[in-house]
C-alpha positions in Angstrom: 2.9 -4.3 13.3 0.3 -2.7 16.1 0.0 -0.2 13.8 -1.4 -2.9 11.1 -3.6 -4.8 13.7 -5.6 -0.9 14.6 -6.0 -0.7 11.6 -7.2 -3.6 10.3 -9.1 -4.0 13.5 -11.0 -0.8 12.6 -11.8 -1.5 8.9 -13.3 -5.4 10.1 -15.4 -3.1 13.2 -16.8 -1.0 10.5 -17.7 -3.8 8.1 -19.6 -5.8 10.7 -21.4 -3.0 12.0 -22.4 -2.5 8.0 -23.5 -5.8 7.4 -25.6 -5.6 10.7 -27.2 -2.8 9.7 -28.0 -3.9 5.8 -29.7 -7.4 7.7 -32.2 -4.9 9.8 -33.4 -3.7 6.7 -37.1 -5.5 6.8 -38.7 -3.4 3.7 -37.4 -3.9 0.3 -35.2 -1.7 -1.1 -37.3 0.9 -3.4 -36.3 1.0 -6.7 -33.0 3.9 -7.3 -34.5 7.6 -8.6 -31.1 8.5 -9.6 -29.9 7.7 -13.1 -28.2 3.4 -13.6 -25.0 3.3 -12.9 -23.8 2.7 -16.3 -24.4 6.4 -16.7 -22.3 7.1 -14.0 -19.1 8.5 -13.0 -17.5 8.5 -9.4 -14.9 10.5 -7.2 -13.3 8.6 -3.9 -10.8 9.7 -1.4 -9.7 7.4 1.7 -7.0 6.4 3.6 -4.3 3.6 2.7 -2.0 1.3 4.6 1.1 0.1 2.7 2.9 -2.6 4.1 6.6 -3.1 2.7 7.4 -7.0 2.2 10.9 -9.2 1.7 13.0 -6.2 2.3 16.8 -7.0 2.8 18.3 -4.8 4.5 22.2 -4.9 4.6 24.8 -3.0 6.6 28.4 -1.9 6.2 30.8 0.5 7.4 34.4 1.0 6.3 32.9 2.6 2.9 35.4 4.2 0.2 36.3 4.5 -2.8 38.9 2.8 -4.4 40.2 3.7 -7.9 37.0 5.6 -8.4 35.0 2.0 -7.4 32.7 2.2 -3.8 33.9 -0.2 -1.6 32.7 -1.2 1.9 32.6 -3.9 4.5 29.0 -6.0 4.8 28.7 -6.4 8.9 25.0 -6.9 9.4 22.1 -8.7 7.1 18.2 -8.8 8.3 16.0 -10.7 6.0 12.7 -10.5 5.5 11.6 -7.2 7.1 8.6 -5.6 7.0 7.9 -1.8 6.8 4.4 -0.1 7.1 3.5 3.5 5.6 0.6 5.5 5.7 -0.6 7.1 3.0 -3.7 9.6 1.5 -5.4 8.3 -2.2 -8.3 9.9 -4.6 -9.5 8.3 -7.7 -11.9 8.9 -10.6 -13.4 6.4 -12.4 -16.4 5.6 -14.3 -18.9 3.0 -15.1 -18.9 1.6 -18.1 -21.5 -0.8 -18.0 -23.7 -2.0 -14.6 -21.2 -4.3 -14.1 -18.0 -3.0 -15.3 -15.9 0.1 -14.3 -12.6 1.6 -14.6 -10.8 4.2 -13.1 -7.5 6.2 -12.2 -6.0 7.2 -9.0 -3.4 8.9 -7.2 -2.1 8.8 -3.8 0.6 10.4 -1.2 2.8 9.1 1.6 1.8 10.8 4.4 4.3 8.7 6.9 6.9 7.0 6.8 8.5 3.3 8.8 12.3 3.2 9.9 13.9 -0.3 9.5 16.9 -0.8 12.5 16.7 2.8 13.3 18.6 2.7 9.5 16.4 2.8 6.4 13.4 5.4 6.5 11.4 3.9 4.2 7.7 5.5 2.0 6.2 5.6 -1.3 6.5 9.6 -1.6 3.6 9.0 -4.3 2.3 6.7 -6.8 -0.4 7.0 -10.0 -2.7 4.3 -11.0 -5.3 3.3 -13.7 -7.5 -0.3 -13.0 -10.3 -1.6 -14.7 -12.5 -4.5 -13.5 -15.8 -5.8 -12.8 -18.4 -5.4 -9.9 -20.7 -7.5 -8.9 -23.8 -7.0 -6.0 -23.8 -9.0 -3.6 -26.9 -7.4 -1.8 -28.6 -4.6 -1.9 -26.5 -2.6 0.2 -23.4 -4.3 -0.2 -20.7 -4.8 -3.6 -17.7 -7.0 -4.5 -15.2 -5.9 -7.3 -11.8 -6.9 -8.6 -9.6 -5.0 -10.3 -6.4 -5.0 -12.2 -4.4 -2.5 -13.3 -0.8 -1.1 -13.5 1.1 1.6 -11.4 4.2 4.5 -11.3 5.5 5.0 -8.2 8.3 7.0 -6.8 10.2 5.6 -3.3 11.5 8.1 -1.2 14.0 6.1 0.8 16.6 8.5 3.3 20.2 6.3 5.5 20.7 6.6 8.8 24.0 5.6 10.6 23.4 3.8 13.6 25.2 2.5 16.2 25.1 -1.6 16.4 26.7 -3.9 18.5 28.3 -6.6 16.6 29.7 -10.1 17.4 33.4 -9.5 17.0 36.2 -12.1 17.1 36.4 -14.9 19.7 33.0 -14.4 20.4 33.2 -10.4 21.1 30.4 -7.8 20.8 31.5 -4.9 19.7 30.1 -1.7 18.9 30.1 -0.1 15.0 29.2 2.6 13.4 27.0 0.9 10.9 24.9 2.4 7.5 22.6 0.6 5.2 24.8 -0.5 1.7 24.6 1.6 -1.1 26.4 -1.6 -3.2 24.6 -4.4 -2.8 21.2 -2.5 -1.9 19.3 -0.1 -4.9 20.1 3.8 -3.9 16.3 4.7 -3.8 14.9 1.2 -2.7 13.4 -0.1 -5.8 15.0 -1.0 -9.1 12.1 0.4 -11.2 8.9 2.4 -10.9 6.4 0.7 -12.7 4.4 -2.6 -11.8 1.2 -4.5 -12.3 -1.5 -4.0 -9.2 -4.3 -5.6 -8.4 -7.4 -5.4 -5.8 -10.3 -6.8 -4.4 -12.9 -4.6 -2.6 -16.4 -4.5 -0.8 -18.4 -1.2 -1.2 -21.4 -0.4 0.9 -24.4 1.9 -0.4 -24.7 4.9 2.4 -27.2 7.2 0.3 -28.0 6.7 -3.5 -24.8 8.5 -4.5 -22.3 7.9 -1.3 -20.5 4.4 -0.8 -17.8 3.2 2.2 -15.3 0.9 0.6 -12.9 -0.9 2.0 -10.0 -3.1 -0.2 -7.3 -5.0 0.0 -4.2 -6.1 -2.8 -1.1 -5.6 -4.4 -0.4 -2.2 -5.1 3.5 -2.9 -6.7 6.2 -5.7 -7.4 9.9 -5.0 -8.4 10.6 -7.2 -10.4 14.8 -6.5 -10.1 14.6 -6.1 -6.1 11.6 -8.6 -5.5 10.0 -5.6 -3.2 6.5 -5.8 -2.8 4.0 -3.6 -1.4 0.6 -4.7 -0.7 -2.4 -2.4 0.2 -5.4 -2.2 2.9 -7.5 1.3 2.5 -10.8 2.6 3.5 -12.2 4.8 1.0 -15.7 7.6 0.7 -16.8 7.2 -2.7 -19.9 9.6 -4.3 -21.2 8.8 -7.5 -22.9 11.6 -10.0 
């Protein structure tokens, strides 16, 4: 969670310090030399937060098989737990109208969040395609949306830990404990496609370089009920 709260700290610092500097501008902007953006296309690369949500995260020991069938003994449940991931993105796109854009993306785990010591937990890497609409809110400053869908691959990895436990008769006890292979999905997720969705606020640095900063949904399993949702700070250049 610190982790989170630097981070979103730093994106909110840089925002403010961008909207200051947009209000000190006295002269009206000239009128852009480079070509409308309708004509353009864009590359972007930033950095990504992605926070893991409604994770269950169950643990057994005593595991076997029995007549071919995996059997074990549930000894633990935690419910809802949060993981947090960091992660590297670059995306394409182009303008296809002033107000009206669409593009693809890509992006890589670059570190992963343990659950309990247990569960190590990331999104090895996911590919995206959004389209949406962007409107300007001044003339340094822009709001979009955008919708889209994703395919993601989890890279999960079990741990056995060692746990006390309440026993009988009010004991604590100590057990050799591993997160379920039974009653949780084997890699995390139950699919790898989803919708996504984003909002975002770009700010115009030169002509053809942007800071952007967004926020949304980046993926719901629809069998687990995982979601992931997505703060990133983002260098974009237009040509």
């Amino acid at each position: 969670m610190m982790r989170c709260k630097y981070f979103l700290n730093a994106l909110i610092g840089s925002i403010l310090i961008l909207i200051a500097f947009s209000t000190y501008a006295e002269e009206p902007k000239p009128a852009t030399t480079f070509k409308p953006k309708a004509d353009r296309d864009y590359f972007s690369f930033g950095l990504a937060l992605n926070e893991f949500r409604s994770i269950e995260l169950i643990l057994v020991n005593d595991v076997q098989f029995d007549d071919g069938v995996l059997e074990e003994t549930q000894r633990d449940v935690q419910f809802p737990l949060t993981a947090q991931t960091y992660a590297l993105s670059v995306a394409y796109g182009t303008y296809i109208t002033e107000n009206f854009k669409t593009e693809v993306r890509y992006g890589r785990g670059i570190r992963t969040d343990t659950l309990d010591g247990a569960l190590e937990i990331n999104i090895n890497h996911w590919f995206n395609w959004y389209i949406g609409g962007t409107y300007p809110v001044t003339d340094y400053m822009s709001a979009y949306a955008m919708y889209g869908v994703s395919f993601y691959e989890a890279d999960v990895t079990r741990h056995e830990i060692e746990k006390q436990i309440q026993g009988n008769e009010f004991q604590i006890i100590t057990m050799t404990l591993q997160p379920s292979v039974v009653a949780m999905e084997e890699g995390l997720f139950g699919t790898n496609f989803s919708t996504s969705w984003l909002l975002g606020l770009d700010f115009e640095l030169t002509e053809q370089w942007f800071l952007a900063f967004e926020y949304g949904r980046l993926l719901r399993d629809t069998e687990t009920n995982f979601k992931v949702y997505q703060a990133g700070a983002y260098l974009r250049y237009e040509f």
